[in-house]
C-alpha positions as CSV (number, residue, x, y, z in Angstrom):
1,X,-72.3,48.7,-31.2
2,X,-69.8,46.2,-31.3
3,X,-66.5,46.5,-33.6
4,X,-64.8,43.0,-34.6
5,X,-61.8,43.5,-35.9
6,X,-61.2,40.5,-39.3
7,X,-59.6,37.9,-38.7
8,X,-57.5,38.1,-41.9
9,X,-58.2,41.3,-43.4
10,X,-56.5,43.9,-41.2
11,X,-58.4,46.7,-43.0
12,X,-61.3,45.6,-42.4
13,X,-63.9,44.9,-39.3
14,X,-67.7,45.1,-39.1
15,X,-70.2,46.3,-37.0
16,X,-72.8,44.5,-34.7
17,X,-75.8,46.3,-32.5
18,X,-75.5,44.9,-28.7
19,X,-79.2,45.7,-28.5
20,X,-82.5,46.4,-30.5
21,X,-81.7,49.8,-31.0
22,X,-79.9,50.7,-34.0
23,X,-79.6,52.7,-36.9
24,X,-81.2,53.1,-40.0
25,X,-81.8,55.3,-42.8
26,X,-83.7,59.1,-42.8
27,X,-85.1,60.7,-46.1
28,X,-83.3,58.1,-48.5
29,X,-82.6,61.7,-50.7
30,X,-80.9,63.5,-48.0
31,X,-77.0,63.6,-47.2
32,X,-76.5,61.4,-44.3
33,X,-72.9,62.2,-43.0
34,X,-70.6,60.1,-40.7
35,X,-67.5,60.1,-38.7
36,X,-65.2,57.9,-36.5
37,X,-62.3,58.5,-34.5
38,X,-60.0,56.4,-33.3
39,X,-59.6,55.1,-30.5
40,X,-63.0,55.8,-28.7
41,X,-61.2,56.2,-25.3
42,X,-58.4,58.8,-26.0
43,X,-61.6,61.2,-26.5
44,X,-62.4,63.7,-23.5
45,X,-65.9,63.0,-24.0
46,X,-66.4,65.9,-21.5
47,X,-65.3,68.7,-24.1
48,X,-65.6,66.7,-27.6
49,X,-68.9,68.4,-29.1
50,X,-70.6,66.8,-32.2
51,X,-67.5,66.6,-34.9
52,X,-65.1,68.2,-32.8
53,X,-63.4,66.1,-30.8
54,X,-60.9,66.9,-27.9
55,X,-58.6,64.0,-27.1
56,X,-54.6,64.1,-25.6
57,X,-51.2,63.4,-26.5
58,X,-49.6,62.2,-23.0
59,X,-46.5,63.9,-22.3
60,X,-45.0,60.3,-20.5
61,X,-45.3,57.5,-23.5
62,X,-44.6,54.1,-22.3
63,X,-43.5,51.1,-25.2
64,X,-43.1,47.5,-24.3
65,X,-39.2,46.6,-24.5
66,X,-38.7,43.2,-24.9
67,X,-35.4,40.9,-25.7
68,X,-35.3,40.4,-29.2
69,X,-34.8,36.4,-30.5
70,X,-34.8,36.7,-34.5
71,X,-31.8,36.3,-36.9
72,X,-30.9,40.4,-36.1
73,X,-30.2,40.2,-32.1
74,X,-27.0,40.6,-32.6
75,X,-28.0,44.5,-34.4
76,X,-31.3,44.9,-32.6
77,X,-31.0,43.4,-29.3
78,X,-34.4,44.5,-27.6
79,X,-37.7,44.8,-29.3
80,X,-40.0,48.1,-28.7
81,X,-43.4,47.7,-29.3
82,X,-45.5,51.6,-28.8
83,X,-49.2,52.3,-27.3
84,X,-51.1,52.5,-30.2
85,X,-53.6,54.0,-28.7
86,X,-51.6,57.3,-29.1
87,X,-51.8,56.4,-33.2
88,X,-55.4,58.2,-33.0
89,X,-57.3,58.8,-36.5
90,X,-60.6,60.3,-37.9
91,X,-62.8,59.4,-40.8
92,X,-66.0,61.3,-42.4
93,X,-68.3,59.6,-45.4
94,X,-71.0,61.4,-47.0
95,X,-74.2,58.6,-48.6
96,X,-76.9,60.1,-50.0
97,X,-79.0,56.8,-50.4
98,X,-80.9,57.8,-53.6
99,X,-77.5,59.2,-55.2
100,X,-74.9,56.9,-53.2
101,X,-71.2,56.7,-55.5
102,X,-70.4,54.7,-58.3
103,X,-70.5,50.9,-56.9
104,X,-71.8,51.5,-53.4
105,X,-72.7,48.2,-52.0
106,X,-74.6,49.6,-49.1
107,X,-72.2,49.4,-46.8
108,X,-70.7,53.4,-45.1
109,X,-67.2,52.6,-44.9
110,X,-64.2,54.7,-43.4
111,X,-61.2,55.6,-44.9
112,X,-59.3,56.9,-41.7
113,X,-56.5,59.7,-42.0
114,X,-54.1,60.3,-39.0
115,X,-54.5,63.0,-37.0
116,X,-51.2,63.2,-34.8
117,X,-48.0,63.4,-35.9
118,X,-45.6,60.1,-35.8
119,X,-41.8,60.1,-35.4
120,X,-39.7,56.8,-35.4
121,X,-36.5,57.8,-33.4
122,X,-33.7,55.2,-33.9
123,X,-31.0,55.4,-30.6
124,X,-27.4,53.7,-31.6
125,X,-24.9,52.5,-28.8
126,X,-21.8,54.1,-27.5
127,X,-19.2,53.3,-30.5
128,X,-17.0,51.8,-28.0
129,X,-18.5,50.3,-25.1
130,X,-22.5,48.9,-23.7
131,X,-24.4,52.0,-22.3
132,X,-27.4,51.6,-20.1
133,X,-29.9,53.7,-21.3
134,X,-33.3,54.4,-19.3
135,X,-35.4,57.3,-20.9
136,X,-35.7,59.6,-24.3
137,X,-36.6,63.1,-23.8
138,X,-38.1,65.1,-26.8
139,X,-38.0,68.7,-26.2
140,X,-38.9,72.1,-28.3
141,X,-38.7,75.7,-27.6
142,X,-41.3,77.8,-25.0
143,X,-44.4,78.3,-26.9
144,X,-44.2,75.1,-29.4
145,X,-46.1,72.3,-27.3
146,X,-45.6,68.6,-28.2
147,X,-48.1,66.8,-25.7
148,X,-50.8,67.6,-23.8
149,X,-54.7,68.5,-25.0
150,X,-55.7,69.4,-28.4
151,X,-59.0,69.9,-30.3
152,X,-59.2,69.0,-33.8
153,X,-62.6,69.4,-36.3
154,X,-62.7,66.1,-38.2
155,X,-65.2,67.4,-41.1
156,X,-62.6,69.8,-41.8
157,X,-59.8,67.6,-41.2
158,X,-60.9,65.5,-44.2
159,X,-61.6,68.4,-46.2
160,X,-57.8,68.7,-45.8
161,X,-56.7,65.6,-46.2
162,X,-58.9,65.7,-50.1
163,X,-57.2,69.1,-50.9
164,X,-53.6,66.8,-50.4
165,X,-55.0,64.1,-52.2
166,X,-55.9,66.4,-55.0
167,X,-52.8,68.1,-55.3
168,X,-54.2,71.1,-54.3
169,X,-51.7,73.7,-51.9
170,X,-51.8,74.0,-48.3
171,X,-50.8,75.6,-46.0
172,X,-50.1,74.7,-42.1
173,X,-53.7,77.5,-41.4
174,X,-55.3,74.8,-43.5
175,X,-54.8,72.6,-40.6
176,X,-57.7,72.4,-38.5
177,X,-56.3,70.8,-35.6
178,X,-55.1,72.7,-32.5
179,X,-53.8,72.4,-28.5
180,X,-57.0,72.9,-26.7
181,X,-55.2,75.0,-23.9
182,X,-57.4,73.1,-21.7
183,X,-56.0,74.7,-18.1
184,X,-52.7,75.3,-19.9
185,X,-52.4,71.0,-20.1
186,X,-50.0,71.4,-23.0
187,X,-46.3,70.7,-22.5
188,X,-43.2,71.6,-24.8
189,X,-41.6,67.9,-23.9
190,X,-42.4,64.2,-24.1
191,X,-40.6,61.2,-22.3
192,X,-40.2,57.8,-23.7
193,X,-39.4,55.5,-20.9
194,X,-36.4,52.7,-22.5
195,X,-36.4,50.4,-19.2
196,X,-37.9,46.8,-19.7
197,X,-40.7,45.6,-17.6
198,X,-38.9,44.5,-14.7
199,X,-37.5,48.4,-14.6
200,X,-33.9,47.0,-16.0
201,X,-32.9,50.0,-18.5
202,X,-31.7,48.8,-21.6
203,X,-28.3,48.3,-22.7
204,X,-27.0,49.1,-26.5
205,X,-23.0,48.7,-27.3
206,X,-21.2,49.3,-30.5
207,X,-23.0,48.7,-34.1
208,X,-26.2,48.4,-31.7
209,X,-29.8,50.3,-32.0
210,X,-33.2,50.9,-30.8
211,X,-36.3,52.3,-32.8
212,X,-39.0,53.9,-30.8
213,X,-42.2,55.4,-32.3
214,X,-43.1,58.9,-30.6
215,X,-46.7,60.8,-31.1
216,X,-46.5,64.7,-30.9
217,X,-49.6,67.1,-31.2
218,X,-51.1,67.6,-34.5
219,X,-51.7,71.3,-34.8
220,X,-48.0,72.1,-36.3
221,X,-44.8,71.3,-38.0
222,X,-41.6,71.1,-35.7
223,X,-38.4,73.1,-36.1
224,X,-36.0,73.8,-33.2
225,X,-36.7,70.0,-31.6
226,X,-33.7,68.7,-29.7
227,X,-33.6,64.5,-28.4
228,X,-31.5,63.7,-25.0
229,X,-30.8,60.2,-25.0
230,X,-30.7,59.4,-20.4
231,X,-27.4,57.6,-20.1
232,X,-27.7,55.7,-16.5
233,X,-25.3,57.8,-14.0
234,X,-23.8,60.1,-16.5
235,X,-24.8,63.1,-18.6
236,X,-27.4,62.8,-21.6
237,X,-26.7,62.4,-24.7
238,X,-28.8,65.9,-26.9
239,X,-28.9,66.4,-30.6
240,X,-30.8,69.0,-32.0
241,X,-32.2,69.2,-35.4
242,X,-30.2,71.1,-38.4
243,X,-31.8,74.5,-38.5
244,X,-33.8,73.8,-41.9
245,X,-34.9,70.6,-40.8
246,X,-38.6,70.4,-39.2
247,X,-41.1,67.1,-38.3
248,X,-43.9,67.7,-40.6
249,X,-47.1,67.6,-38.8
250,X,-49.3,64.7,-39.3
251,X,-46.6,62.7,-41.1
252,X,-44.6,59.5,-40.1
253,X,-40.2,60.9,-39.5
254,X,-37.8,59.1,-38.9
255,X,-35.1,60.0,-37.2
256,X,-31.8,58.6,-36.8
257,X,-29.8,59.7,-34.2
258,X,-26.1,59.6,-33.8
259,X,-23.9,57.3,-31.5
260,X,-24.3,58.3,-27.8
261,X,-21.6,59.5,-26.3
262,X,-21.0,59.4,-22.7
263,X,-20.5,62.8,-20.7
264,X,-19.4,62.9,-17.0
């Protein structure tokens, strides 16, 4: 099957056979279920059996850092675009032919839910002078991995995504995901490199930011999470999160750092 994206609906795309073989309905009164994940090559097709899929969070994110050219350059002088294929996301619909929901048009559509957890980190200048800056370094205590493998169930993922949507309580042993532990792949730090394309780190001065988007296993909310902004030949800039502050897990934070300062 082929996926075309609309050309003017971004929520929408539709689906083509690339041969004769396709699908088509069973017993017309049975429950025919279905699930997607996105996107199709993040999944470790090796260890991902039926529903349960097995897919990684890389430890080294790269974004696109471009020079920025609209009205705000003088505020946001680069632009940082992130791989979305670390944005993954599963789906599950349930048609019973004979008994479909009220105004089913025949078509199975997916209503897809994110599965890792997102965190926009905004980096601001040196209050006094440029700074080049090359990486961002996200780190957590032993035992609390951010990247690496992770199994997650998607049938019961949507069954917790519902119990939110209903307003019913959860709990973080509600979530079904979890690292897979897959020859202890699983790390307790991920790296954002900041330098552009031709490897030129970037430089922010006073009054100056950056907003990169980071993607951090699913299977858990973060406490104890500390950011080191690399400052080119001198010491990092770290900030650690207040002690009753934690990155909910399969959320979008944002988190806005202070100025860096600049250490030996």
């Amino acid at each position: 099957y082929t996926v075309t994206p609309s050309t003017t609906d971004r929520t929408y795309g539709s689906v083509q056979k690339t041969n004769d073989t396709g699908l088509q309905w069973g017993n017309p009164d049975t429950q025919h279920q279905f699930y997607a994940f996105y996107p199709q090559r993040a999944i470790d097709t090796e260890h991902t059996t039926g529903h349960t899929i097995v897919a990684e969070v890389p430890t080294l994110q790269r974004v696109t850092i471009t020079q920025n050219t609209g009205s705000d350059v003088s505020t946001h002088p680069y632009i940082a675009e992130s791989n979305m294929d670390y944005a993954m996301m599963g789906a599950r619909t349930y048609i019973t032919p004979n008994n479909p929901p009220e105004g089913w048009n025949g078509t199975v559509s997916f209503d897809f839910k994110p599965i890792v957890t997102a965190v926009d980190v905004t980096i601001r200048g040196n209050a006094d002078r440029g700074v080049m800056l090359t990486a961002l370094n996200i780190t957590t205590r032993e035992g609390q991995p951010l990247a690496g493998s992770f199994t997650c169930d998607l049938d019961k993922l949507m069954t917790y995504y519902d119990k939110i949507e209903a307003g019913e309580p959860t709990t973080e042993e509600d979530n079904p995901c979890e690292y897979a532990n897959l020859d202890e792949y699983v790390y307790n730090m991920v790296t954002v490199d900041l330098r552009m394309a031709d490897n030129t780190p970037i430089t922010l001065g006073a009054g100056q930011e950056l907003t990169v988007t980071v993607f951090l296993l699913p299977h858990m909310s973060y406490d104890d999470v500390t950011f080191s902004v690399v400052v080119q030949n001198a010491g990092s800039h770290r900030q650690t999160l207040p002690t009753d502050v934690a990155i909910p897990a399969m959320k979008k934070s944002h988190i806005a750092l202070s100025s860096v300062e600049i250490a030996n």
